[in-house]
ROLOGU-780460 format. One record per residue (C-alpha): y, z negated, x negated. Coordinates in pm, 1 decimal, decimal comma. Example, Ala and Ser with C-alpha at 12.3 -4.5 7.8 and 13.67 -1.06 7.14 Angstrom:
// residues 2
<lumnu><yy>-450,0</yy><zz>-780,0</zz><xx>-1230,0</xx></lumnu>
<lumnu><yy>-106,0</yy><zz>-714,0</zz><xx>-1367,0</xx></lumnu>
// end
This chain:
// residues 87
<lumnu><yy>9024,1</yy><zz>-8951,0</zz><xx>-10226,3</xx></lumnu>
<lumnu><yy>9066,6</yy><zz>-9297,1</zz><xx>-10352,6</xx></lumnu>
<lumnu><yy>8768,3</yy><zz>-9387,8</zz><xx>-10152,4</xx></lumnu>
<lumnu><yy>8540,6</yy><zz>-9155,6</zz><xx>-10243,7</xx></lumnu>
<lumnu><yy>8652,6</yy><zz>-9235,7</zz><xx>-10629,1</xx></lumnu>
<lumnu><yy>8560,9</yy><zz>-9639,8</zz><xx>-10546,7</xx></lumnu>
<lumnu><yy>8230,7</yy><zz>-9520,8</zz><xx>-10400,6</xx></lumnu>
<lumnu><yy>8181,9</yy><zz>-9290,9</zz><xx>-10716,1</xx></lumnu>
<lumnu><yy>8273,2</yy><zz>-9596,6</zz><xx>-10960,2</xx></lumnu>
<lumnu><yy>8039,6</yy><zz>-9806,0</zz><xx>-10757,5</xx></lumnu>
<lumnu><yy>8322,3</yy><zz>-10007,4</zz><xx>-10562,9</xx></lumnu>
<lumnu><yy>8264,4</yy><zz>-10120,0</zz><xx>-10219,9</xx></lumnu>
<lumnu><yy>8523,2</yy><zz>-9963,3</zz><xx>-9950,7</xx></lumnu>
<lumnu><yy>8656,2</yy><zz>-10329,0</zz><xx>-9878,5</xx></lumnu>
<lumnu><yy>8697,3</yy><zz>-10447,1</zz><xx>-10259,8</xx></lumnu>
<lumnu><yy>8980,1</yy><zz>-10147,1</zz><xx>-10229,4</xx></lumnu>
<lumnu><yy>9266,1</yy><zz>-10434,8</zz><xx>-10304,5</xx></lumnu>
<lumnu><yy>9093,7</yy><zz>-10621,7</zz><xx>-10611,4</xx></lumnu>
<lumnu><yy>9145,8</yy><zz>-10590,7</zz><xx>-10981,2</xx></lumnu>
<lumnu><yy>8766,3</yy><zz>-10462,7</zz><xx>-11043,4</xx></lumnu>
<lumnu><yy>8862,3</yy><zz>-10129,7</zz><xx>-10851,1</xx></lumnu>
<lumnu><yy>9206,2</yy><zz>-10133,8</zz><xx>-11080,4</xx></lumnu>
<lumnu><yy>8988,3</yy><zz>-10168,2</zz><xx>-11407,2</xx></lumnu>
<lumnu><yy>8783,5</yy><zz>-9910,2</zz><xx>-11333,4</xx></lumnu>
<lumnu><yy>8954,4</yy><zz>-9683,3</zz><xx>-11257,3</xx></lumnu>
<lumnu><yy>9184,9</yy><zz>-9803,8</zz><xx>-11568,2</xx></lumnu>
<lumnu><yy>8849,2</yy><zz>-9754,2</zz><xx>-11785,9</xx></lumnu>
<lumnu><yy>8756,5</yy><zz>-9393,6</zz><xx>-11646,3</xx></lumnu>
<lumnu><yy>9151,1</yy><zz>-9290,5</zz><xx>-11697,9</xx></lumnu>
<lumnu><yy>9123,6</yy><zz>-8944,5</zz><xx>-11866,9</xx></lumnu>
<lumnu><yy>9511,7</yy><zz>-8985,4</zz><xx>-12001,6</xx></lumnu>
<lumnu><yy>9470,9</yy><zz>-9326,6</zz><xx>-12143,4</xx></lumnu>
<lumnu><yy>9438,7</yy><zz>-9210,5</zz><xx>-12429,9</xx></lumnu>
<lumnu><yy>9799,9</yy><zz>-9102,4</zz><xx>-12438,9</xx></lumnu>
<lumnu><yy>9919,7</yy><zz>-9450,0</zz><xx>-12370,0</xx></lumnu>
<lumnu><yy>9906,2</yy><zz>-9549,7</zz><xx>-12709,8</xx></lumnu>
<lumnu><yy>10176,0</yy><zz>-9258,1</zz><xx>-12836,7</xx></lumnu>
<lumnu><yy>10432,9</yy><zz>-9456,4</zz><xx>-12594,1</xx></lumnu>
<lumnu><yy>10652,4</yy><zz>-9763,6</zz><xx>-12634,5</xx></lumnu>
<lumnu><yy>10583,9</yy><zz>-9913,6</zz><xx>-12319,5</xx></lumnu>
<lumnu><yy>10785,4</yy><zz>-10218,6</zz><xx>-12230,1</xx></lumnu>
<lumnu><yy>10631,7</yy><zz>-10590,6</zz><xx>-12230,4</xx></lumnu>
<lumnu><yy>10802,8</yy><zz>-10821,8</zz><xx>-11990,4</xx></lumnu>
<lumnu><yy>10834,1</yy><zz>-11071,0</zz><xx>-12235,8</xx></lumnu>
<lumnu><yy>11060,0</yy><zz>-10806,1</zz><xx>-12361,0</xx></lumnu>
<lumnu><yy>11261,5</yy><zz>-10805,8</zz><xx>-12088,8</xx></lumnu>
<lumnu><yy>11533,5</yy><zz>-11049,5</zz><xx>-12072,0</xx></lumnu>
<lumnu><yy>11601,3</yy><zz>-11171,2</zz><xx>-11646,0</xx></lumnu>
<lumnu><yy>11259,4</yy><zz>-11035,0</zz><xx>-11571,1</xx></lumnu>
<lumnu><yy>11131,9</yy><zz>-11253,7</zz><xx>-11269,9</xx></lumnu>
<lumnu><yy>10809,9</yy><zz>-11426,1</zz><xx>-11392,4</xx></lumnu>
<lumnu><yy>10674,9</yy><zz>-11374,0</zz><xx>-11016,0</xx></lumnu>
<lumnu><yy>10617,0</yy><zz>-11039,4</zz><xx>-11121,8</xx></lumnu>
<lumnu><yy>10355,2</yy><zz>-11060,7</zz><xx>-11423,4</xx></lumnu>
<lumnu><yy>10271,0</yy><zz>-11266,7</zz><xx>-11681,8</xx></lumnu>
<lumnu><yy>10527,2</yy><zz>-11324,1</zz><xx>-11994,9</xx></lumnu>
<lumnu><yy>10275,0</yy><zz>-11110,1</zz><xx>-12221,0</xx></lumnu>
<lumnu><yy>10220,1</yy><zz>-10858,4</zz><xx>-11976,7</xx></lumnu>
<lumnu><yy>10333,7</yy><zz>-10498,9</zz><xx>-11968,1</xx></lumnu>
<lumnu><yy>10629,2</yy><zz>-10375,3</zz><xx>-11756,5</xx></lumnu>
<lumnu><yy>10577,0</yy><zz>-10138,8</zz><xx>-11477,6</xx></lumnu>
<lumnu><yy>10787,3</yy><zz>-9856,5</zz><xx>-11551,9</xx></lumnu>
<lumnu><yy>11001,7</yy><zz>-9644,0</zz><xx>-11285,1</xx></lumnu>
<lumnu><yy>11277,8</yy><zz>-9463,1</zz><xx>-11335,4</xx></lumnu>
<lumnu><yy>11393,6</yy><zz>-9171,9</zz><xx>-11172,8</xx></lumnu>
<lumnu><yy>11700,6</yy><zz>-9142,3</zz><xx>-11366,6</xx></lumnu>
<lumnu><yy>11495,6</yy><zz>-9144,0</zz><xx>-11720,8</xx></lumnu>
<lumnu><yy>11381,2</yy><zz>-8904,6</zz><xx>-12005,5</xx></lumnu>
<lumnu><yy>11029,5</yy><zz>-9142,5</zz><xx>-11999,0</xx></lumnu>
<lumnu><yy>10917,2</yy><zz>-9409,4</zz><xx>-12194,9</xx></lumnu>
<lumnu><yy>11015,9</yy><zz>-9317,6</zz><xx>-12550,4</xx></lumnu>
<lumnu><yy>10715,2</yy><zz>-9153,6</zz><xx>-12768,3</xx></lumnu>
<lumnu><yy>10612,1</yy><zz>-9286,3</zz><xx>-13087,6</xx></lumnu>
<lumnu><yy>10643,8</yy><zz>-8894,2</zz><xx>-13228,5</xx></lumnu>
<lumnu><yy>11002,3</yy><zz>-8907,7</zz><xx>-13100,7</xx></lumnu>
<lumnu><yy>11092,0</yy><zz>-9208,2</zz><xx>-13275,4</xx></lumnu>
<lumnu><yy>10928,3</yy><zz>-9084,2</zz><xx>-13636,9</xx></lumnu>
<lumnu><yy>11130,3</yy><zz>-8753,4</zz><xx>-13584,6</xx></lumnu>
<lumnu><yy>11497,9</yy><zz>-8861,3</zz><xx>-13492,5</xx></lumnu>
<lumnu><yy>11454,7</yy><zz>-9111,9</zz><xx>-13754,6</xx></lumnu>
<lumnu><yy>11356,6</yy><zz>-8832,9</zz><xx>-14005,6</xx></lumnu>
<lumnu><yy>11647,1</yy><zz>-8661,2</zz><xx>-13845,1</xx></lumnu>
<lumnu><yy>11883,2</yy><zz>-8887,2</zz><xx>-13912,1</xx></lumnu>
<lumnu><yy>11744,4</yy><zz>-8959,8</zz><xx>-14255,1</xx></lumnu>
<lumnu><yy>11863,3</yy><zz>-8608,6</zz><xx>-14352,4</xx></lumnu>
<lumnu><yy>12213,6</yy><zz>-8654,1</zz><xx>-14179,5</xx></lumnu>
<lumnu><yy>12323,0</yy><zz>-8953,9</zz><xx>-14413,7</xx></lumnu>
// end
């Protein structure tokens, strides 16, 4: 499948492992829009993050299997409305 979505974005079979087939298929990401409504960790964020792993100003991967997520923006405004009420 990944193939066939190179060929489709006009990336040659053996350019599988480059950037250019990660940024396009980054730019033809239907959810990307969603990104935005996240917090989504920089490493420069990250205190003991290994610098062999991305650049300071570079976003974290995230995984977590014991997690709720990344927290949502929407969350955030609503727990602190909640808690606005509670004091």
């Amino acid at each position: 499948m990944l193939v066939q979505t190179a060929r489709d974005l006009g990336i040659p079979s053996a350019k599988m492992d480059t950037p250019a087939l990660a940024h396009a298929l980054d730019a033809n990401d239907s959810f990307a829009r969603f990104r935005k409504q996240f917090f989504i960790p920089k490493t420069s964020d990250r205190k003991g993050v290994d610098p062999e792993f991305g650049e300071a100003a570079g976003y974290s991967i995230y995984f977590c299997g014991n997690s709720l997520g990344l927290l949502s923006r929407r969350t955030e405004r609503l727990m602190n409305e909640e808690i606005a009420k509670w004091k």
